[in-house]
N, C-alpha and C positions, 0 to 999 in steps of 0.2 A: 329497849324496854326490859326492863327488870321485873323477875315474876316470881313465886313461889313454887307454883308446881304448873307442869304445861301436860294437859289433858289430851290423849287421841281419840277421839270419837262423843258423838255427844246421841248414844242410846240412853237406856235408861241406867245404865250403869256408869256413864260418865259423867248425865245429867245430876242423878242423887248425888254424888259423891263430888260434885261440880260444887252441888249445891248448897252442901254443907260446909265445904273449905271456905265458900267466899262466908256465910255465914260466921265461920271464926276467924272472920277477917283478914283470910287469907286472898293473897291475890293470884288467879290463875289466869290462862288463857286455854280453849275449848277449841283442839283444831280438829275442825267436820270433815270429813270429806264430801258431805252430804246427797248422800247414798243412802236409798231407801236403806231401811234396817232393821231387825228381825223385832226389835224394841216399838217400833211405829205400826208394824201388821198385826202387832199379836193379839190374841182375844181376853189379853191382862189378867187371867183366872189367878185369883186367887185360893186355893185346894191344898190344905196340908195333908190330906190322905188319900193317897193313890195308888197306884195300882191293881194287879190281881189279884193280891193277895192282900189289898186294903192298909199299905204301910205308911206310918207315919211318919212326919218330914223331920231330922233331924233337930234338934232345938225348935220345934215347933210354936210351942210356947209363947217363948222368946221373940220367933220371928216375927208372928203374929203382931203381939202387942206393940214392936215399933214400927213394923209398917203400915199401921193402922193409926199410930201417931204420927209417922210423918207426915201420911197421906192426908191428912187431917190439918195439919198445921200448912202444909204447900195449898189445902181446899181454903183454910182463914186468910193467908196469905196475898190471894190471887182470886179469893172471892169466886170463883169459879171449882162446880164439883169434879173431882177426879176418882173417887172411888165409891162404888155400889155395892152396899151390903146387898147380899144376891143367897139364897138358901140354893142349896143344891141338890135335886132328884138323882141320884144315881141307880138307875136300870142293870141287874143281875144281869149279865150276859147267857149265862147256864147255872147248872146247882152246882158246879164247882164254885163260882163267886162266893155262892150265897153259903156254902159251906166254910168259904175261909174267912165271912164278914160275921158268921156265926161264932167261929172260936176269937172274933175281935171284938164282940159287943160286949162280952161283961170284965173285960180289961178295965182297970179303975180310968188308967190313963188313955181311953180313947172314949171314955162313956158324954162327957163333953162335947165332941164330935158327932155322933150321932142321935138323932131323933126317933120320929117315928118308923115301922116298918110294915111296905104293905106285903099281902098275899100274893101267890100265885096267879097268874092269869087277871091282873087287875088291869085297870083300863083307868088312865092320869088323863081327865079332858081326852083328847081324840091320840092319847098314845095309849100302845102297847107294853104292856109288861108281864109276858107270859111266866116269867121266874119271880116275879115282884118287885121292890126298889126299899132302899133308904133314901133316906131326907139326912142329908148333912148339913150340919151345922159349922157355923165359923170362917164362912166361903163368902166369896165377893168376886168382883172385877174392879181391876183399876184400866179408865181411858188411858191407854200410855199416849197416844198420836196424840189426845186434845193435853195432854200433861208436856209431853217432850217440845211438842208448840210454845208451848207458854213458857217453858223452862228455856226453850232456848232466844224464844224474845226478850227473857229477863240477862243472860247472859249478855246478849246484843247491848242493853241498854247500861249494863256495866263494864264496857268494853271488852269484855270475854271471851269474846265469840271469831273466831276466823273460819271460812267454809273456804275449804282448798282443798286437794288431793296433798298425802304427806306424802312424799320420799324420802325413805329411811337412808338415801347417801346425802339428802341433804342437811342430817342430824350429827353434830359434833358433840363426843363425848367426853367431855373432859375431867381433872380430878374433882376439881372445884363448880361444877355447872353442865348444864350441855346446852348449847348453843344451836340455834333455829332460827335461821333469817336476821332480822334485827330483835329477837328477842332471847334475852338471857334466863335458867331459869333452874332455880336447885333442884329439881328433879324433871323425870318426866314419868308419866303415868298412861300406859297402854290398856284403853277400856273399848278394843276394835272388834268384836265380838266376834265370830268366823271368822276375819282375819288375821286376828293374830297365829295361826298356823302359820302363816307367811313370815311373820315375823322375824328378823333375821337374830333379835338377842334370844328371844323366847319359844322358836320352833320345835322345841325337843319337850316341850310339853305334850304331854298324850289329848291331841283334844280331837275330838268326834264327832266333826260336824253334822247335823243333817237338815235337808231341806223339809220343810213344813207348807200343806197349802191348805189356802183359807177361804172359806167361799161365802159372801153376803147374797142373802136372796130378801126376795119381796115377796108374803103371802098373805092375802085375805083369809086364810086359818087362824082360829085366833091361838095364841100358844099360850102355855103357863108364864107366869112371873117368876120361875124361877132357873137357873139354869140348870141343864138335863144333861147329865152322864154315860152314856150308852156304849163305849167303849172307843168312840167321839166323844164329842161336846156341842150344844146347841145354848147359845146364848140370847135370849130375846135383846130387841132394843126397839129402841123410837120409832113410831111411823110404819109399823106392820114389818120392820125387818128383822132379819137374825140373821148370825153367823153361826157355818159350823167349820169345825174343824178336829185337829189338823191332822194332816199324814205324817207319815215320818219317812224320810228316802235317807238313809248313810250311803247310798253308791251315787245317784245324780245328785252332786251338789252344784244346784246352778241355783238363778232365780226364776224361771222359767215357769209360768204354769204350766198343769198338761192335761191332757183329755183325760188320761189313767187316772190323775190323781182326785178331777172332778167326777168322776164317774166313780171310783172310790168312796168319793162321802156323799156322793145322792144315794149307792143303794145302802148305805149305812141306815142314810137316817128315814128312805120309804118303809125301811122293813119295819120301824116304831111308828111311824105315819105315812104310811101310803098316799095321803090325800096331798103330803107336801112336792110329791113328786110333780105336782100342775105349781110349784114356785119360782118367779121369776130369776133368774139370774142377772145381780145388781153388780159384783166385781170379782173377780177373780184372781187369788193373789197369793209369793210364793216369794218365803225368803229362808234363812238358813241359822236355824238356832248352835250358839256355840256350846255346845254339849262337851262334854271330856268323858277318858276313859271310864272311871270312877265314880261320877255321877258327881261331883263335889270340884267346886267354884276354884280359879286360882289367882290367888292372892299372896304379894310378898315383892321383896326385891331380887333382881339377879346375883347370884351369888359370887358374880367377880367385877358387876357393876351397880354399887349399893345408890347410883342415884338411877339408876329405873327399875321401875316398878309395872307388875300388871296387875289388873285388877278386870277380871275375864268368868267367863266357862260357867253362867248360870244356867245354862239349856234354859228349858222352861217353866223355871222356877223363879224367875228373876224379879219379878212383882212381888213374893210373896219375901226373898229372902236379900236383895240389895239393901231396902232401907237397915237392916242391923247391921251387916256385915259392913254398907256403906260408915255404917257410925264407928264401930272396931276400931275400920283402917283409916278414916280421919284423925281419930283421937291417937293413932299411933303413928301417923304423919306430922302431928301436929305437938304434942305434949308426948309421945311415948307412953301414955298412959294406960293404955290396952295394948294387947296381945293377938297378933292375928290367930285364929286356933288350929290347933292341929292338922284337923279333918281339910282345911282349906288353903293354908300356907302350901305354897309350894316345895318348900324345904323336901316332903314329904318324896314328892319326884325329884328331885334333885339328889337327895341321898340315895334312893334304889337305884336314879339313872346314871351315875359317874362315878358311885364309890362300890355298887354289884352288892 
């Protein structure tokens, strides 16, 4: 079989980017390992302004508007919704917060983002806000599990799809192609999220995994409609439940849940409601965001092997900031037409890491 570009992993980073190749008529094939993956657990937030200091996401703008169109055109597509415009409550932690959301509110370019702002000691429905909150604007969630489902049945049905474990000695690299099983294919493209550390062409990339855990619960509380920022996250959904999350572990990288890490985001989120502490426990769940040193995606080919490519390292930004970058690196797979940039190519490591 003859291919155009052969895909490792089908998150949400191999899915878009899957998705848009076959789109301009290219033909791939998607090998899964099909292994839970940090793309299918995640609570899909969509948030260009984070932090403690309330910063905003590099080309925000930008990011915004095409993943909002993609998401949009995959929702006409497939007839089925994948992303919730969702307003966002974000809870002062102390009057440091609210001191550094103070010198961000009359910024021309962040005024867009936010809304309203309450007082001190205000009380949102049965939560606590002893410093007060904003109301962000321009926030949503995207279902990645009910989207990567459907993405990956469309794959199936254009024969795209292989679910196998890969072994990197059984990939043959050669001038003209690299060769996998009985399939031929002018590139390959590594989108294994944490595992590409393992990687044996692209190991020397600084990447920083960490594990994340996620807890859905059941409450007859009723909660806001919107999603709530507390230094967690509390997402309502369907049928009296919510997820909160997530922790962050750089030293245990497994998938494991653990009691630490539940007992972590229960007293987070009683200390804003108390009353949630009586909510049922629905699942519990822990997978490993592929973060990098630098906070910033990698994208590009190897520099002494120009038919692989990774296309990696969105930690958990990946909802908000795949669909563009996914469009970039298509148009420049495909036409040359763009440019991967700067801040994300990996050139960037590659020059500090080999030339000092």
């Amino acid at each position: 079989m003859n291919v155009d570009h052969l895909i490792i992993g089908q998150g949400l980073a191999g899915s878009l980017l899957g998705w848009r190749l076959i789109q301009a008529g290219r033909r791939i094939v998607i090998i899964d390992p099909a292994k839970e993956n940090a793309s299918r657990i995640a609570g899909g937030l969509i948030n260009p302004i984070t932090g403690m200091r309330f910063v905003k996401n590099q080309n925000a703008e930008v990011c915004l508007s095409h993943a909002k169109r993609l998401y949009q055109d995959l929702e006409s597509t497939f007839n089925t919704p994948f992303f919730l415009k969702k307003k966002l409550l974000r809870f002062f932690k102390n009057a440091e917060e609210k001191t550094a959301f103070n010198k961000r509110k009359n910024d021309p370019a962040y005024q867009p983002f936010f809304n309203h702002v309450t007082q001190d000691n205000t009380q949102i429905a049965d939560f606590s806000c002893p410093f007060g909150a904003i109301e962000q604007h321009q926030t949503g969630q995207v279902l990645t599990a009910r989207l990567l489902a459907q993405l990956q049945q469309f794959f199936i049905n254009h024969n795209s799809y292989i679910k196998t474990q890969l072994h990197y000695s059984n990939l043959i690299v050669k001038n003209d192609s690299i060769q996998w099983r009985n399939i031929s294919a002018q590139n390959i493209i590594f989108c294994e999220g944490y595992h590409g550390a393992q990687n044996p062409w692209f190991s020397w990339l600084p990447f920083q995994p960490a594990k994340g855990e996620i807890l859905t619960l059941k409450s007859t509380i009723s909660l806001p409609k919107e999603i709530i920022s507390y230094g967690s996250w509390l997402i309502p959904e369907p049928e009296s439940t919510f997820k909160i999350g997530a922790t962050f572990d750089a030293k245990n990288i497994d998938c494991r849940p653990t009691v630490a890490g539940k007992n972590n985001l229960t007293r987070a989120f009683e200390k804003i409601n108390p009353r949630l502490g009586s909510a049922e426990l629905v699942a519990h769940r822990a997978q490993i965001r592929p973060c990098t040193l630098d906070k910033q995606p990698f994208i590009g080919y190897h520099p002494q092997h120009q038919r692989l490519f990774i296309f990696n390292g969105f930690g958990a930004k990946g909802c908000l900031e795949i669909p563009w970058y996914s469009l970039l690196f298509y148009k420049h797979l495909t036409t040359q037409s763009a440019s991967i940039p700067s801040q994300a190519n990996i050139n960037r490591i590659y020059d500090s890491h080999f030339t000092g």
